[in-house]
C-alpha positions in Angstrom: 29.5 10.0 -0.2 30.1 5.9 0.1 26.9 5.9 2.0 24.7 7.5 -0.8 26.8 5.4 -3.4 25.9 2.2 -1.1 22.1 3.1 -0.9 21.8 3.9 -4.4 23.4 0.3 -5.5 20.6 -1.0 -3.1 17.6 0.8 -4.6 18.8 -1.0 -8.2 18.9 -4.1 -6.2 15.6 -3.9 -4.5 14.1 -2.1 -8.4 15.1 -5.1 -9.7 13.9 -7.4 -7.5 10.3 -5.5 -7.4 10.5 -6.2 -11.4 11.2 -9.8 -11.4 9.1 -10.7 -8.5 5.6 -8.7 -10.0 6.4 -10.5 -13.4 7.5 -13.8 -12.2 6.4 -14.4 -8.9 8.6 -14.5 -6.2 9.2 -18.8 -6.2 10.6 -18.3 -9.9 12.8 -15.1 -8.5 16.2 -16.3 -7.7 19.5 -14.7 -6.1 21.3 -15.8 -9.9 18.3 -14.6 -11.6 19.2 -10.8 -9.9 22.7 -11.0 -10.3 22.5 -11.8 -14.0 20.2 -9.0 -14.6 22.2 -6.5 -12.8 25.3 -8.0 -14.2 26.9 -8.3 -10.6 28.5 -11.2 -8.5 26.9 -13.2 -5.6 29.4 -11.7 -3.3 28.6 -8.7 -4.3 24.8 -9.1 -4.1 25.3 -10.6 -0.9 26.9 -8.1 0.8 23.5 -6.1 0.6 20.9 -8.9 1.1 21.2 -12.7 2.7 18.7 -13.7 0.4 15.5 -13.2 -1.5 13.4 -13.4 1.8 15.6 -10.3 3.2 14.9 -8.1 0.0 11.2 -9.4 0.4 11.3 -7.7 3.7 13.0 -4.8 2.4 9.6 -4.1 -0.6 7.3 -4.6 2.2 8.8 -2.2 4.2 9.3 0.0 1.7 4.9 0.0 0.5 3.8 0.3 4.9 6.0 3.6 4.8 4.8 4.9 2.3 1.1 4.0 2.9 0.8 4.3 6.6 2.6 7.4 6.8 0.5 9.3 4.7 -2.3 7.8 6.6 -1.2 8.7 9.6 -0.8 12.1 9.0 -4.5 12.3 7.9 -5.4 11.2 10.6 -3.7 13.6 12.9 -5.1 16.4 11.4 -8.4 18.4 12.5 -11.1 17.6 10.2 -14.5 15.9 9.3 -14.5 12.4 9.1 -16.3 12.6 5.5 -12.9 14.9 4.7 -10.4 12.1 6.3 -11.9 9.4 4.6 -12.6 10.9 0.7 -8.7 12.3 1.6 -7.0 8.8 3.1 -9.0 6.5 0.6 -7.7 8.9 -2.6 -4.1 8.7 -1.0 -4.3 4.9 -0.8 -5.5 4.6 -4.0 -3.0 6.8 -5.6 -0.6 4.7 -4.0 -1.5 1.9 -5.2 -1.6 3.3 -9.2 2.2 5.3 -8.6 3.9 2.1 -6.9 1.9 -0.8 -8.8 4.7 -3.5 -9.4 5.3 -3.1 -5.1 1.5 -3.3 -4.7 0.7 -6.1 -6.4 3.9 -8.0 -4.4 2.1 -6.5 -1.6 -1.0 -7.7 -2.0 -0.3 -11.5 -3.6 3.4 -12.7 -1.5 2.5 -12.0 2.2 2.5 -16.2 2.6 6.3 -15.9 1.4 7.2 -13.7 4.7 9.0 -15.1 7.7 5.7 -15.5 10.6 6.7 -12.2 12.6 7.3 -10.4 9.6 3.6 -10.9 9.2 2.5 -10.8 12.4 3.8 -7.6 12.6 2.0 -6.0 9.2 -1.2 -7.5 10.3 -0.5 -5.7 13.2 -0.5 -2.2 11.2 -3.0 -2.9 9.1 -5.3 -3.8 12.2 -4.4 -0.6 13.9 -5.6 1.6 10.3 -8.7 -0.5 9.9 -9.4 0.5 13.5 -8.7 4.1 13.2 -11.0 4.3 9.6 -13.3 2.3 11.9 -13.6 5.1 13.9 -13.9 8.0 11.6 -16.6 6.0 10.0 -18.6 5.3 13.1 -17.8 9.6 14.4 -19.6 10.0 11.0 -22.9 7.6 11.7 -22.5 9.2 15.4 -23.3 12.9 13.6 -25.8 11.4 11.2 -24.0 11.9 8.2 -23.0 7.9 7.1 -25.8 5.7 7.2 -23.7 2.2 7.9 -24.6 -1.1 9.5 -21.6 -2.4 10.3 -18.6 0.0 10.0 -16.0 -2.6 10.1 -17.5 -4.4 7.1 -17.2 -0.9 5.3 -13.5 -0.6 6.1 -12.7 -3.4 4.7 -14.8 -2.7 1.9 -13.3 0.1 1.5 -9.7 -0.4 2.0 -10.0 -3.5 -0.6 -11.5 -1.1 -3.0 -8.6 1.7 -2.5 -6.1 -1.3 -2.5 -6.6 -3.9 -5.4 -6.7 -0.7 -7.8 -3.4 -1.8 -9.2 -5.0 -4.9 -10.7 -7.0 -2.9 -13.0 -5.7 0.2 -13.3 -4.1 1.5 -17.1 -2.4 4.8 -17.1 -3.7 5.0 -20.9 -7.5 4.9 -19.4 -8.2 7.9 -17.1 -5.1 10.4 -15.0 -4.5 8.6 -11.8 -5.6 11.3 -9.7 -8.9 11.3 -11.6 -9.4 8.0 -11.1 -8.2 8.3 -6.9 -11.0 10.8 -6.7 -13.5 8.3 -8.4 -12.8 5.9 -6.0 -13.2 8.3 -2.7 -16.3 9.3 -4.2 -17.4 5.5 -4.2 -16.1 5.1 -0.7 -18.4 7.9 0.6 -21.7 6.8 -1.7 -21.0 3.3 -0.2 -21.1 4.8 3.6 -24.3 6.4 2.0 -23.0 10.3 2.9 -25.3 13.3 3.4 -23.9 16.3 3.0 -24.3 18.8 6.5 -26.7 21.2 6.4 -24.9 24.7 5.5 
């Protein structure tokens, strides 16, 4: 019971910390700045993070599992590449609409990370451009993408999935709607030919 009471008082740190930094940037975020919003002491706030670098971590961490999870298990399963790629690209960019506030943090504050912190995501997102990489060159392999360079594609691709949170208003189009869109670009930009029935 303390524990779930514990996490729980750390999600509203960590909520209000996404909110502050996507508004204000994370410079302008300060340790005061949380604890007069939440309306708690520094002890108190301090006795769940060091400082602003640790809860930096902590959003991070939070966006790679729930991003490279999903992708992972996509990738595990037996299907067509076309299938993996229209199914991983509409999970990254729904994502990206669900969580914006942590994407765009994700996407603009990586300088603010300690060096291995980075190192370390680079790492990750090195290992899923690699494994798209390879879906996309299986599906030039069975002559149903016609791509030059499948690398340049992936990152095409992935930047296209990702950076959906700049642009994206709920009051436009249904999230899923527009996650489907996108997969749809993603496979006219790999120019895709349907197999022969």
């Amino acid at each position: 019971m303390k524990q779930k009471i514990r996490d729980f008082k750390k999600n509203q740190i960590i909520d209000e910390a996404i909110d502050l930094i996507s508004n204000h940037g994370f410079h302008l975020t300060t340790m005061d700045k949380l604890c007069e919003n939440l309306q708690v002491s520094k002890p108190f706030l301090y006795s769940y993070f060091d400082n602003k670098h640790a809860l930096l971590i902590e959003i991070y961490d939070r966006m790679v599992a729930i991003s490279s999870k999903g992708i992972e298990e996509i990738l595990k399963d037996r299907d067509l590449p076309e299938n993996k790629i229209r199914r991983i690209v509409g999970y990254l960019a729904t994502i990206n609409i669900e969580v914006q506030a942590i994407s765009a943090i994700y996407m603009q504050e990586e300088k603010n990370l300690p060096e291995d912190k980075r190192q370390q995501l680079r790492q990750i997102e090195r290992h899923l451009d690699d494994e798209f990489t390879k879906l996309i060159e299986a599906g030039v392999h069975e002559g149903i993408f016609e791509v030059e360079n499948p690398r340049i594609a992936t990152l095409s691709i992935f930047s296209m999935a990702r950076w959906v949170h700049r642009w994206y208003r709920p009051d436009h189009l249904p999230a899923e709607i527009v996650a489907s869109q996108i997969a749809t670009y993603a496979l006219n930009l790999l120019r895709y030919r349907q197999r022969p029935s």
